[in-house]
C-alpha positions, 0 to 999 in steps of 0.5 A: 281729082281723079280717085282710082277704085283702090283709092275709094276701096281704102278709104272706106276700109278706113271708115268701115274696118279701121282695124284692118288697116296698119297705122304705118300704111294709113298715114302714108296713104293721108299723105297723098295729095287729095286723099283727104278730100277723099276720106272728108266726101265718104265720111258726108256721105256716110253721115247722110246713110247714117241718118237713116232708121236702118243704119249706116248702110252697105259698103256697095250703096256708100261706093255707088253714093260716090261715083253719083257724086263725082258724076254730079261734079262732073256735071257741075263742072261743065255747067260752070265752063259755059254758063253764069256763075249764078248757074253753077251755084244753083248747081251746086244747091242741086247737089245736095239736094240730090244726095239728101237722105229720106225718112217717111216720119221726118222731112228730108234735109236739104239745108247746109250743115251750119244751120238748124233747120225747122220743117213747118207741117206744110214742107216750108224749110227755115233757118234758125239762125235768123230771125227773119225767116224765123217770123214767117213761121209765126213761132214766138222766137228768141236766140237764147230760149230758141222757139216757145210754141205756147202761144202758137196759133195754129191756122186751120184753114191751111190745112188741107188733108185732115180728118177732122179739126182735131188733127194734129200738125207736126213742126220738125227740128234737125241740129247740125253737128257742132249744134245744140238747140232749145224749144219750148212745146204747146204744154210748155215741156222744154226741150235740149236739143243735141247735134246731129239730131231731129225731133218731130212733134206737134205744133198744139197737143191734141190728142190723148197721148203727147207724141213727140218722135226722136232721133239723135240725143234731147233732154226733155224737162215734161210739164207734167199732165196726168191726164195725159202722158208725155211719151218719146218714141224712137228706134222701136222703143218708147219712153213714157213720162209722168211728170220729169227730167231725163236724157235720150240718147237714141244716135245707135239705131241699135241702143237706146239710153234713158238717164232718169234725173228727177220724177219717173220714167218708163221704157218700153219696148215696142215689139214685146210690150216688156216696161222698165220704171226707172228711179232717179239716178238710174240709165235703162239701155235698150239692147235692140239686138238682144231685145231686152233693156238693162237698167244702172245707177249713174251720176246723171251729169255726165249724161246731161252736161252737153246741154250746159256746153260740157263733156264730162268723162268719168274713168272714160276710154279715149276711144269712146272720148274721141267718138263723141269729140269726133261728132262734135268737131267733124273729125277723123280719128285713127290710133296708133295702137289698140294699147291707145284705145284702152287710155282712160279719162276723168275729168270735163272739157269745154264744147266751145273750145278748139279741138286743138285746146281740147286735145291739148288738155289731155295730152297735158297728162302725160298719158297720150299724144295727138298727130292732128293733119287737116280733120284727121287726129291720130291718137298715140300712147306715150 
């Protein structure tokens, strides 16, 4: 379908400055056939801007994303009128390759959004979601436990570009939204891994400090080791560890979160040096913005229970509820009013139900109702 610059100017207004936009004038544009699929191909797009370190990226880039990609279809499009079928798919393989985001720390994603993805040291792409391809990479392996790198044997010989034998060589796990995943590390640390996340860590721990870098949301049970400490950098901040269990939640670019469960952690903001121990039971925030960390006493569960497959709200906004489901299911929410936004919730839904059963949960309190159409959800106060 053919998108008029009107068209794509709207559609990101919806995504960017939702406020601006009337209810009333929202759903009458969605009612327009092939809105939607509009709304559905910036919200990609704006998914793969938003990997980025730097944030989600300007209204320009996300608009000229776009046009490329229409351009690329087109292109597809006559590729498939003249060739095989084999061609066409190969093109469409292209295309997402095309539009795939970099990071200089963490290889780019080229796979579809269902598989978990392991980036071995040499640029080798497997899929996790089978053993198989899972083997060649010589990691122990099992769908419960996911990857024990234990009893990893390194070849050496393969590696080409190194100062010494001592270098270390670094594996890179990417989840897909609606995914979680678990690894076990050379010392034996378990890692959760939540959606929408990459973790970059080394294959065998060899220097003095054990270095893994994050970006996305994990709980780390560290396997302590005082001669060398367990530190997780991300977004400008570094989370050191002696000896615990903890949850990271670095998805904002512009805050992190260290909820603390057992032992003793410390952040530290890398810019200035400043270093907050924290107690169990106890969440540091780091403000990028102000440059400073905050630290409050919480119920840890509510931070960690994604990992056991549960949300878990405490007197929590809809607003903030339907974020995390949003992420989670793929959906787009709107609000009928600013009044729905301020509805609050306790209680703890299942991450392996349907969005539909989930917001039927909730509107079985008689506080709120759902309009959902296709991946979008409109929330109204009763």
């Amino acid at each position: 379908m053919k998108y008029t610059n009107e068209d794509i100017e709207f559609a990101i207004r919806l995504l960017h400055r939702r406020e601006e936009v009337g209810d009333e004038k929202t759903q009458a544009w969605l009612s327009v056939p092939g809105h939607q699929a509009l709304l559905d191909e910036l919200s990609a797009i704006r998914r793969i801007l938003s990997a980025k370190e730097d944030g989600v990226g300007s209204e320009e880039e996300l608009l000229l994303r776009h046009k490329k990609r229409k351009a690329q279809k087109r292109r597809r499009i006559l590729v498939a009128w003249g060739a095989a079928a084999s061609i066409a798919a190969l093109a469409v393989v292209f295309s997402w390759h095309f539009f795939a985001s970099t990071d200089e720390a963490l290889p780019a994603r080229q796979t579809p959004k269902k598989f978990v993805e392991l980036t071995l040291s040499s640029g080798k792409q497997l899929f996790l979601d089978t053993k198989s391809e899972t083997s060649e990479s010589g990691i122990p392996y099992d769908s419960i436990n996911g990857l024990d790198y234990r009893a990893t044997a390194i070849d050496t010989n393969s590696i080409t570009d190194r100062d010494s034998a001592n270098l270390e060589i670094f594996n890179t796990l990417r989840t897909p939204g609606g995914s979680t995943y678990q690894l076990t590390l050379a010392d034996g640390t378990r890692v959760w891994v939540n959606e929408n996340t990459a973790i970059h860590y080394p294959v065998e721990f060899k220097a003095e400090e054990r270095k893994v870098r994050l970006r996305g949301e994990a709980y780390f049970e560290v396997r302590p080791d005082a001669r060398h400490p367990f530190i997780v950098e991300t977004n400008g901040a570094e989370v050191k560890v002696y000896g615990t269990a903890f949850n990271v939640n670095a998805y904002d670019s512009t805050r992190i979160q260290t909820v603390l469960v057992e032992g003793k952690v410390g952040m530290r903001i890398g810019e200035t040096g400043e270093e907050v121990i924290l107690r169990p039971r106890e969440l540091a925030e780091y403000d990028k913005g102000e440059g400073r960390i905050s630290v409050t006493e919480v119920s840890p569960y509510a931070y960690i229970a994604w990992k056991n497959g549960e949300f878990v709200f405490d007197n929590t906004s809809i607003e903030e509820i339907m974020e995390r489901l949003a992420q989670w299911y793929d959906i787009h929410v709107f609000y009928a009013s600013e009044e729905a936004k301020r509805i609050r919730f306790s209680g703890i839904l299942d991450r392996n139900d349907s969005i539909l059963h989930c917001l039927k949960r909730m509107e079985d309190t008689g506080t709120v109702r759902f309009e959902a159409k296709g991946k979008s959800v409109t929330v109204y106060k009763n």
